[in-house]
N, CA, C and O of each residue as an XYZ file, in Angstrom:
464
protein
N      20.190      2.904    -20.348
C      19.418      2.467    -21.487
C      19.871      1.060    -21.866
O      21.086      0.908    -21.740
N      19.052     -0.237    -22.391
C      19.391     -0.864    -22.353
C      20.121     -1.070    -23.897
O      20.095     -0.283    -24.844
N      20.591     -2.029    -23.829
C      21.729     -2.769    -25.091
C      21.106     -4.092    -25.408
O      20.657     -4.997    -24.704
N      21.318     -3.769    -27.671
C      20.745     -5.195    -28.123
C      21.537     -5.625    -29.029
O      21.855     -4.934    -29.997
N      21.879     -6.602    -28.865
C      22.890     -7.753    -29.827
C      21.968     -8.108    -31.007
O      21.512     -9.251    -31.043
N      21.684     -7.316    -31.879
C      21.011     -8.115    -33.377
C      21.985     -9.176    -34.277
O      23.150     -9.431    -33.974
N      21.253     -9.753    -35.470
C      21.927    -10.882    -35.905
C      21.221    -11.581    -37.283
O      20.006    -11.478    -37.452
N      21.740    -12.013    -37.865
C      20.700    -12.379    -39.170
C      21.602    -13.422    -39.702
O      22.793    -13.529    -39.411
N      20.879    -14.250    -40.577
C      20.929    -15.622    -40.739
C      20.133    -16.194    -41.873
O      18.906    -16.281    -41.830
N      21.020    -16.665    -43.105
C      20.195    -18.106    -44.094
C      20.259    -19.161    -43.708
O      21.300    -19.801    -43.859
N      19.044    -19.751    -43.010
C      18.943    -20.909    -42.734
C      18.354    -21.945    -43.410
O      17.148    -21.781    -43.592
N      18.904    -23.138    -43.915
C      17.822    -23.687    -44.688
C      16.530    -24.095    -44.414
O      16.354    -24.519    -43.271
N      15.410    -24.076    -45.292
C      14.431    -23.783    -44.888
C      13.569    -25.463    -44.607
O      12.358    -25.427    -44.394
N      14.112    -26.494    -44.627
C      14.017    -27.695    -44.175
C      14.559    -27.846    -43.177
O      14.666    -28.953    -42.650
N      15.110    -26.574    -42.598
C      15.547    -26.926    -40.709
C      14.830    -26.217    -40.287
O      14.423    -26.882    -39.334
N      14.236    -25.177    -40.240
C      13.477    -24.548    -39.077
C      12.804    -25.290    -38.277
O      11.814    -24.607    -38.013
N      12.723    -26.281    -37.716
C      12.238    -27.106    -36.512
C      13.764    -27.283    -35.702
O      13.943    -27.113    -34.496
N      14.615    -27.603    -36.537
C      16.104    -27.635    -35.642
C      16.552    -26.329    -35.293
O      17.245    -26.300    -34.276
N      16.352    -25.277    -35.843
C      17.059    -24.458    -36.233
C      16.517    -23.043    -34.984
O      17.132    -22.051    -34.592
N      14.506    -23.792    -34.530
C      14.124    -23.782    -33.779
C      14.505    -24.138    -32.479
O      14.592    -23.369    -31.521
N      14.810    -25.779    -32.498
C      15.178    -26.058    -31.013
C      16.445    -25.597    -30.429
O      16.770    -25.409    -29.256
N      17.310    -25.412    -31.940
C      18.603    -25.186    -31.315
C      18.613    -23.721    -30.562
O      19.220    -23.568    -29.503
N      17.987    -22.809    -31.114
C      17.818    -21.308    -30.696
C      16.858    -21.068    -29.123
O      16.925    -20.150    -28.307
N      16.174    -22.050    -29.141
C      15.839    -22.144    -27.790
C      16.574    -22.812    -26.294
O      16.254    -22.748    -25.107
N      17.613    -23.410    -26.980
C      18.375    -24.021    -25.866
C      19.809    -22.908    -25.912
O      20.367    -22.729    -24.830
N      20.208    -22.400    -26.778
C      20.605    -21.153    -26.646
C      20.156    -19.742    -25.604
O      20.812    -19.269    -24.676
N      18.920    -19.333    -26.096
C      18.290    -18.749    -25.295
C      18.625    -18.933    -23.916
O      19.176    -18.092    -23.206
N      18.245    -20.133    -23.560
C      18.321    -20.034    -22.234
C      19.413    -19.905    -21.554
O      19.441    -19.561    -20.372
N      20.936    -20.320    -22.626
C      22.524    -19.571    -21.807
C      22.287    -18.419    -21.934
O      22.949    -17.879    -21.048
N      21.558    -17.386    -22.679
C      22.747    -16.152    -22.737
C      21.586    -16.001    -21.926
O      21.662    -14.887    -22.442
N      20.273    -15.985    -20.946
C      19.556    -15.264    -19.824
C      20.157    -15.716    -18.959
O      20.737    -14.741    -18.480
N      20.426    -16.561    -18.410
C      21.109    -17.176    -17.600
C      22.647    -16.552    -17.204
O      23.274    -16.678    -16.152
N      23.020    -15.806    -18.500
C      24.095    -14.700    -18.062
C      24.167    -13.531    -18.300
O      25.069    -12.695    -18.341
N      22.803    -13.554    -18.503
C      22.230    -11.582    -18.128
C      21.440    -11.210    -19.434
O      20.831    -10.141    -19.460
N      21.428    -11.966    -20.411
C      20.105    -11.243    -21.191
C      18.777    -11.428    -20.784
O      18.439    -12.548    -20.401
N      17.814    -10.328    -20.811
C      16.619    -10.228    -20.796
C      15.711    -10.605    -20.999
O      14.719    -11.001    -20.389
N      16.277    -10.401    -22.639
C      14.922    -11.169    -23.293
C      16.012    -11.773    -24.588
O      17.144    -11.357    -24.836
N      15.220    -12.921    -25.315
C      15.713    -13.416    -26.845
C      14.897    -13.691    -27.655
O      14.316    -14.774    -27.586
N      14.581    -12.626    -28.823
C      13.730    -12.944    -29.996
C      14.203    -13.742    -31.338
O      15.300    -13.551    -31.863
N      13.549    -14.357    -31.660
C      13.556    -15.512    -33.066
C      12.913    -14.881    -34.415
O      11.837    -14.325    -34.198
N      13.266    -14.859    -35.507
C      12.198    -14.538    -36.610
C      12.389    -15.053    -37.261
O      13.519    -14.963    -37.743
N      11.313    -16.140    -37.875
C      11.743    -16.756    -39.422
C      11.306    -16.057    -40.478
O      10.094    -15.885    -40.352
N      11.743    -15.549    -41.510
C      11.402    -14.918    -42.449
C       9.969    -14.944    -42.791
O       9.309    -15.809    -42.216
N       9.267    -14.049    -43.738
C       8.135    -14.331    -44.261
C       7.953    -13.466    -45.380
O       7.395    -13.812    -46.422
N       8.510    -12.148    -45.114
C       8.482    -11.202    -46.391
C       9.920    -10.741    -46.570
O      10.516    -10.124    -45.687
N      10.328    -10.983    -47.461
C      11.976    -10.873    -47.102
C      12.563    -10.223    -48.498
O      13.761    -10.268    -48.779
N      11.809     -9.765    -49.130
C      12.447     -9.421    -50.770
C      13.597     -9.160    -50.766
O      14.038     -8.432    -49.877
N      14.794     -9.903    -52.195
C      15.528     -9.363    -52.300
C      15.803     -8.512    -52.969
O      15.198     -8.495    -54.041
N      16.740     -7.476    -52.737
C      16.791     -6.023    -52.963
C      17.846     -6.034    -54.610
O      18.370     -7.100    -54.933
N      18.017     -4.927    -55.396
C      19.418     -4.639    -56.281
C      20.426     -4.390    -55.318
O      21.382     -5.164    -55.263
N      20.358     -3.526    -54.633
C      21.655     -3.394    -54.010
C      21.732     -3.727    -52.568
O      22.865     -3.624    -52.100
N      20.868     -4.074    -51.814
C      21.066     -4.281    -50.512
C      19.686     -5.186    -50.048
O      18.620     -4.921    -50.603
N      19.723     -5.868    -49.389
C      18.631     -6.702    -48.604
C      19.172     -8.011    -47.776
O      20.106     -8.795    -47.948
N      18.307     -7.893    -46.957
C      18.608     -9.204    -45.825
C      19.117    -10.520    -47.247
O      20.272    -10.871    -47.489
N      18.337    -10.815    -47.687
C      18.793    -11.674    -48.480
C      20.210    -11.497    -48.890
O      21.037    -12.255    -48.384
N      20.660    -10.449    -49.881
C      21.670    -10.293    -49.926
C      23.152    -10.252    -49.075
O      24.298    -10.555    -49.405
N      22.557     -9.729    -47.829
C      23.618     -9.253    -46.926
C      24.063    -10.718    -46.253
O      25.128    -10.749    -45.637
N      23.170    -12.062    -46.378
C      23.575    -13.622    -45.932
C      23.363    -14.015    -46.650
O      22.862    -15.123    -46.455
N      23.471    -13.667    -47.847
C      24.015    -14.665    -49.422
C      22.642    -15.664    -49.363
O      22.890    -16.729    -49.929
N      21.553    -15.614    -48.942
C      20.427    -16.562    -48.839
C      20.391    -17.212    -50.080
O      20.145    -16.550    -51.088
N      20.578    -18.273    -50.139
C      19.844    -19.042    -51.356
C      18.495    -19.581    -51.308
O      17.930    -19.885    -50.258
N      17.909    -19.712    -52.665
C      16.850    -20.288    -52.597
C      15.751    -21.534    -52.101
O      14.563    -21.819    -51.957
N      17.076    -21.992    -51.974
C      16.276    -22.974    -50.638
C      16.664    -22.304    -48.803
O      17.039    -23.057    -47.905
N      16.525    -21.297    -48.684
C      17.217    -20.849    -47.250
C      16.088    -19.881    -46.986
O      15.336    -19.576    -47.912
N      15.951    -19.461    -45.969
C      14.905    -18.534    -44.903
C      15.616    -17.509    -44.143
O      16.253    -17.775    -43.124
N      15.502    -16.289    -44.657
C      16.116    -15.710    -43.519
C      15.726    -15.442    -42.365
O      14.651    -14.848    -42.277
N      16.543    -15.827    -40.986
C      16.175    -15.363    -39.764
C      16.867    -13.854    -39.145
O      17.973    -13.396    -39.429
N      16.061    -13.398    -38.422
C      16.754    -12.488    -37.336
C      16.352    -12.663    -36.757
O      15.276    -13.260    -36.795
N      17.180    -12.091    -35.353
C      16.674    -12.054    -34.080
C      17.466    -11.044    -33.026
O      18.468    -10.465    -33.446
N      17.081    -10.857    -31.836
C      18.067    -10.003    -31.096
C      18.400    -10.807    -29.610
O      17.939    -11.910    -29.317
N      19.181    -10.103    -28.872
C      18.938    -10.492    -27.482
C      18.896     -8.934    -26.315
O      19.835     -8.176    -26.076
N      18.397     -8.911    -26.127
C      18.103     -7.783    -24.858
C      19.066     -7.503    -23.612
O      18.938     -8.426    -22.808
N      19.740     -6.802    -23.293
C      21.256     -7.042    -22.201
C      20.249     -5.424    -21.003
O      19.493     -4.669    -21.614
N      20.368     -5.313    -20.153
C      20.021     -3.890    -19.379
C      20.652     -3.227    -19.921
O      20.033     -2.186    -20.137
N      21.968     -3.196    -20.455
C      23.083     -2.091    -20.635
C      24.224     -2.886    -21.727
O      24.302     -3.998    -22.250
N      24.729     -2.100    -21.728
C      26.375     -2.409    -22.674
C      27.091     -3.045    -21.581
O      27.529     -4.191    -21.685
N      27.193     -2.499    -20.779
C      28.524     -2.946    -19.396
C      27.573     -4.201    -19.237
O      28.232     -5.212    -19.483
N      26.499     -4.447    -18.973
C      25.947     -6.033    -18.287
C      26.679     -6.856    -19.970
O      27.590     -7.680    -19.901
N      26.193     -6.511    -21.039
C      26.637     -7.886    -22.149
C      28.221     -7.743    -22.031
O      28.931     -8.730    -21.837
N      28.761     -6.375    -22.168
C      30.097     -6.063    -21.953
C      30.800     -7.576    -21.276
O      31.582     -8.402    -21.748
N      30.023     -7.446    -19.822
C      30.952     -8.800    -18.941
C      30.015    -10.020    -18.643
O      30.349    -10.797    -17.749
N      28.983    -10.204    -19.271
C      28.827    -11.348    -19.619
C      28.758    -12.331    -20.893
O      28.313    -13.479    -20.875
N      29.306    -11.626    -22.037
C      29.528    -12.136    -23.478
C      29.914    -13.212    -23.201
O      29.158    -14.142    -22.919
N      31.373    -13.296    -23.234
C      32.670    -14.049    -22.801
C      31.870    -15.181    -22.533
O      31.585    -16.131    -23.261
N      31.487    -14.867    -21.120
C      31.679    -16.605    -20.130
C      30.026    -17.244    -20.872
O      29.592    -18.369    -20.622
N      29.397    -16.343    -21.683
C      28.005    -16.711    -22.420
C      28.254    -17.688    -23.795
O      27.668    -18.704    -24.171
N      29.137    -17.089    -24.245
C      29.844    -17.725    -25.401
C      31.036    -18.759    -25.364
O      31.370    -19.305    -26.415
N      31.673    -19.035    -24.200
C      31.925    -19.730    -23.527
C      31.652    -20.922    -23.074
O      32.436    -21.861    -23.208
N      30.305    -21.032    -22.381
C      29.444    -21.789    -21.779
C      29.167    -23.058    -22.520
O      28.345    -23.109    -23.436
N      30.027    -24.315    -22.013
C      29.909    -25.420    -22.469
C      28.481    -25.755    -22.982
O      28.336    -26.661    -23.803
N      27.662    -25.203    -22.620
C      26.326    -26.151    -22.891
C      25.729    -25.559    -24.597
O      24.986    -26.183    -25.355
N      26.421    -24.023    -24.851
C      26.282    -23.928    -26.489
C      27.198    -25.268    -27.295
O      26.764    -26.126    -28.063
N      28.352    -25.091    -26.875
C      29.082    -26.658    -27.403
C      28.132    -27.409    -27.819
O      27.816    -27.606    -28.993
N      27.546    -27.949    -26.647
C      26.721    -29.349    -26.382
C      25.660    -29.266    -27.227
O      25.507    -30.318    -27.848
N      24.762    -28.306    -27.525
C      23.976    -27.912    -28.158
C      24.080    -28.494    -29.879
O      23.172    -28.908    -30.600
N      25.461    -28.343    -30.152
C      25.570    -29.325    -31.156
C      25.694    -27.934    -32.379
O      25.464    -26.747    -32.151
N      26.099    -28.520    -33.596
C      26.500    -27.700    -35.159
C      25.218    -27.089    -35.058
O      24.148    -27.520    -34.627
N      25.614    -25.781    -35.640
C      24.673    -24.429    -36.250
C      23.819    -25.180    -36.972
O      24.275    -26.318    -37.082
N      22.645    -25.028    -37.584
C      21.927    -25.660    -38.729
C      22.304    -24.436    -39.610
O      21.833    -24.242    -40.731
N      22.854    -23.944    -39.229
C      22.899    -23.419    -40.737
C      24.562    -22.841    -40.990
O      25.528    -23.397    -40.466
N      24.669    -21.642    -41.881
C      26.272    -21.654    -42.219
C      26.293    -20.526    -41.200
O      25.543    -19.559    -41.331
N      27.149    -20.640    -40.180
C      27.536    -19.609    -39.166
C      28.390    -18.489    -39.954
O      28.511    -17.345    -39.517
N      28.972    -18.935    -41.163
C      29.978    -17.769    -41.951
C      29.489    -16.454    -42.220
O      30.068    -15.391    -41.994
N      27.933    -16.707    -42.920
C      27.307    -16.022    -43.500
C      26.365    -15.278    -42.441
O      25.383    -14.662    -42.853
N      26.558    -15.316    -41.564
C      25.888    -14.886    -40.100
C      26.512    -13.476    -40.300
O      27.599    -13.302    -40.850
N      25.653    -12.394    -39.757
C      25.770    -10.830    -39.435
C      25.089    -10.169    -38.142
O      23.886    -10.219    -37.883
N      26.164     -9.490    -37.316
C      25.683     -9.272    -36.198
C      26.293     -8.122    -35.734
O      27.224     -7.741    -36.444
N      25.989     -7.284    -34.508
C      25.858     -5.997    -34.061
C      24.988     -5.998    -32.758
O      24.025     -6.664    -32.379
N      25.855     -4.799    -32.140
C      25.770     -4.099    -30.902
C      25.430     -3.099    -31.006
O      26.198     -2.185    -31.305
N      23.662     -2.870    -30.707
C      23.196     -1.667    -30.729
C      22.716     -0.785    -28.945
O      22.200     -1.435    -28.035
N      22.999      0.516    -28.847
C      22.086      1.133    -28.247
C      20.697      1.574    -28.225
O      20.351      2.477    -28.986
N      20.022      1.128    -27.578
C      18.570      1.654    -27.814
C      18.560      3.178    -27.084
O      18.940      3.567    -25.980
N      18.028      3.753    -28.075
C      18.071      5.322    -28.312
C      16.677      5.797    -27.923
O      16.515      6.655    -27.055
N      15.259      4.980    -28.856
C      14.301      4.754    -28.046
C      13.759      4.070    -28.081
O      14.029      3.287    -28.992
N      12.608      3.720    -27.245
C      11.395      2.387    -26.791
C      10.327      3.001    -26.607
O      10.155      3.775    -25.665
N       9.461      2.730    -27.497
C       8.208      3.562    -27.199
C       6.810      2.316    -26.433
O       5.705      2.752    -26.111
């Protein structure tokens, strides 16, 4: 069954064109070392919650957008041994500063249980 790296993100909302390119030149390291696929989402309905919500959970401020996204691995054992040398990979370096605050970033290793 395959394995997905989710992730969420306040980005300010006067970068999403950077915030864009940068996630696409990303993309293309971690397929390049075994993910599948890589999805992007810029917010659009995002309410924040009393006790819990995307907003909340990356401190979003009002000028910020929340993103998620995932990446697709075949399995646990394929991201298992290609994380490392993915995260690694000089060319995220090169890629240049997060547009947004990497602190406030939230992420997870899920099993897909099902796919319909």
């Amino acid at each position: 069954m395959s394995y997905v790296m989710c992730y969420a993100a306040a980005v300010p909302t006067t970068q999403k064109d950077a915030y864009v390119a940068h996630a696409r030149q990303a993309a293309d390291v971690f397929k390049e070392h075994g993910a599948t696929r890589v999805v992007e989402c810029w917010g659009d309905m995002v309410p924040p919650g009393t006790m819990t919500s995307f907003p909340r959970a990356v401190q979003a401020g009002d000028d910020e957008t929340v993103v998620i996204g995932w990446q697709e691995w075949p399995d646990k054992a394929t991201h298992d041994a290609n994380i490392t040398a993915a995260m690694n990979d000089p060319r995220l370096r090169d890629i240049g500063d997060m547009p947004f605050d990497g602190k406030r970033m939230i992420f997870a290793g899920f099993e897909v249980m099902l796919d319909l």
